[in-house]
C-alpha positions in Angstrom: 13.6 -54.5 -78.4 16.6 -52.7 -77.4 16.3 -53.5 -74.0 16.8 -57.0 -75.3 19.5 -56.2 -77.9 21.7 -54.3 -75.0 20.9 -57.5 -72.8 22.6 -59.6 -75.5 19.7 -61.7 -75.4 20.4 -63.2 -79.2 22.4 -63.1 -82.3 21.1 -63.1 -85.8 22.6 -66.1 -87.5 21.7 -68.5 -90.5 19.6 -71.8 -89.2 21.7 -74.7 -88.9 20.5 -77.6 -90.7 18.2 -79.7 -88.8 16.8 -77.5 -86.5 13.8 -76.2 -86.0 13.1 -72.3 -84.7 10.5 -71.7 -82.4 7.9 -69.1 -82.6 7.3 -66.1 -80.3 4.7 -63.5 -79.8 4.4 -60.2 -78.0 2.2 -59.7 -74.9 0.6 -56.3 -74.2 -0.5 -55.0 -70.8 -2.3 -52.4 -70.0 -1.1 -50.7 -66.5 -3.6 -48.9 -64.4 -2.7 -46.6 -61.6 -4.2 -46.4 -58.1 -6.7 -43.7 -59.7 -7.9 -45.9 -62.4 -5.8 -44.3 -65.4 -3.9 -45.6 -67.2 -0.6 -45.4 -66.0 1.9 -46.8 -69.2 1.4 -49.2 -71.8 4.2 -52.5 -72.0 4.7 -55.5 -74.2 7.1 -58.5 -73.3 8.7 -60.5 -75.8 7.4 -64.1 -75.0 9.0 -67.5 -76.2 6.3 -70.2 -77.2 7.9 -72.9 -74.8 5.2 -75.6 -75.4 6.9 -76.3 -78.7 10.2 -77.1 -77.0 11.1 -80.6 -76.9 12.4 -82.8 -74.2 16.5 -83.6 -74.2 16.6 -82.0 -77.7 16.0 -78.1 -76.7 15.8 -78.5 -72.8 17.4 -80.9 -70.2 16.7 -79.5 -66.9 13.7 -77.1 -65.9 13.4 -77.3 -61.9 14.5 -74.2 -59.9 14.4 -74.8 -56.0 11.6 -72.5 -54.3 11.8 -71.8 -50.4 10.1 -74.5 -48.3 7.7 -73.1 -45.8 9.5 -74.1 -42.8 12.6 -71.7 -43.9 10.1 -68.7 -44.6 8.4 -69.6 -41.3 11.7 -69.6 -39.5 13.0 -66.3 -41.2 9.8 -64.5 -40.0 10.1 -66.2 -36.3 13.9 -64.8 -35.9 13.0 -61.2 -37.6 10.0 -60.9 -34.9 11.8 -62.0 -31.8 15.0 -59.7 -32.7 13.0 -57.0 -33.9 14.7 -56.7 -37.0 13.4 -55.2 -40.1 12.2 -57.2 -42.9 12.6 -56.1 -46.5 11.1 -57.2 -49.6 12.4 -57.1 -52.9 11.3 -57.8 -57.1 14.1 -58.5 -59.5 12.6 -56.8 -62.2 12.7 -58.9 -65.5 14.5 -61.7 -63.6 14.2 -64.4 -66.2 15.6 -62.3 -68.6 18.9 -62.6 -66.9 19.6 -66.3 -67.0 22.4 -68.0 -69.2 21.1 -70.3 -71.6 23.4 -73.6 -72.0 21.5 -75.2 -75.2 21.3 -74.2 -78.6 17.9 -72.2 -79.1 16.5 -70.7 -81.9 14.0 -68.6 -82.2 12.3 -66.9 -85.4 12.8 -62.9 -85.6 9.8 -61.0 -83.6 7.0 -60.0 -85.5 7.6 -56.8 -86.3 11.1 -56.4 -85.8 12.4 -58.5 -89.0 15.9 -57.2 -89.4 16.4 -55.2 -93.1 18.9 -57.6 -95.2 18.3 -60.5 -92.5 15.3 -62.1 -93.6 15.9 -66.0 -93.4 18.1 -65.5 -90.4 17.1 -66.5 -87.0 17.6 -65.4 -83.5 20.5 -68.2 -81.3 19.5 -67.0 -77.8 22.1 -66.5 -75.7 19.8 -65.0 -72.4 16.3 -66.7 -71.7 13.0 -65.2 -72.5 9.7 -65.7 -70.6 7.9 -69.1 -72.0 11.3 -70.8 -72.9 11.5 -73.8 -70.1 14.6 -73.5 -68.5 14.1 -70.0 -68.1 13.9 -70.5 -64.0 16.4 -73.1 -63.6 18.7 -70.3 -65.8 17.5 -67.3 -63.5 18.5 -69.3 -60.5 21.7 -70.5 -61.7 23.0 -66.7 -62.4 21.4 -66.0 -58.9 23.2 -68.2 -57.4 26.5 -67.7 -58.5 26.5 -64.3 -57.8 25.4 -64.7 -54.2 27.8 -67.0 -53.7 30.6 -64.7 -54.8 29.4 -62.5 -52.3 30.7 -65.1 -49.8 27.0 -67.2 -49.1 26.6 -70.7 -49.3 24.1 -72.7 -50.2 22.0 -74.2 -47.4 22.2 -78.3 -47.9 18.9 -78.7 -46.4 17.2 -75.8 -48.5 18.8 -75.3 -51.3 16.8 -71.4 -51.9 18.7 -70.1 -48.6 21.8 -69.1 -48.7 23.4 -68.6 -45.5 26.6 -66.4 -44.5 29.9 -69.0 -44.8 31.3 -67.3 -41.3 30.5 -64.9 -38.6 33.0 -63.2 -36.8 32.6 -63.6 -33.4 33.0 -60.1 -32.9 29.6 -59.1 -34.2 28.0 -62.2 -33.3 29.0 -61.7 -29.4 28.1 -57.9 -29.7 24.5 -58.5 -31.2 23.6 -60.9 -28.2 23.6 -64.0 -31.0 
């Protein structure tokens, strides 16, 4: 919970007339280590989605995903340059996107704030379950690469490419 508070994931405000809050659970997971113990206990706030409702809560949901020729191509160039190859997880990715609707969301069970009963939660950051939540991950994503100085690749729109080289580095690595 105050991983989500700092996150500025909601606000607590009065329900507007005419809407409808959606519901939300907790999910607990159990973590086991390598050695069969258990390693630490976590629970994820989780939006019930399937209640949300075409062009009233959500507009868009798609989020581009790499196409198998890029990945294919991106593993040919790292193995004949004998570059290394990283991996990464954004940890709690969807929790970073920027909603653009008006969603609200009932308080989590549990967590009903004292002298706030009858308000509800306006997200402002997507949860898991809500339906936009990738196409909101992705737009953050994006816009930060691109800050960074990438652009988007027109033919796959999940690769973002460097906008220039200097020929300096790209003569001196043999490119």
């Amino acid at each position: 919970m105050e991983a989500l508070e700092n996150n500025g994931t909601w606000e607590l405000v009065p329900l507007s007339p005419g809407k409808t809050p959606m519901t939300c659970r907790w999910v607990y997971t159990v973590k086991v280590g390598p050695n069969g113990e258990v390693d630490r206990l976590k629970a994820r706030l989780v939006a019930k989605g399937y209640t949300q409702i075409y062009d009233l809560d959500y507009c868009d949901t798609f989020s581009p995903v790499a196409k198998i020729t890029s990945v294919r191509l991106f593993l040919a160039m790292t193995a004949m340059r004998h570059w290394p190859l990283h991996q990464l997880d954004i940890k709690n990715a969807f929790l970073h996107g920027d909603l653009d609707e008006d969603i609200y969301m009932e308080q989590p069970p549990g967590f009903v704030a004292q002298g706030e009963y009858g308000h509800v939660c306006k997200l402002h950051r997507s949860l898991y379950g809500l339906k936009q939540s990738p196409q909101a991950w992705f737009g953050n994503f994006s816009h930060v690469v691109q800050l960074f100085g990438l652009k988007q690749s027109k033919a796959d729109h999940s690769v973002f490419l460097l906008s220039y080289i200097p020929w300096k580095v790209y003569l001196s690595n043999g490119l």
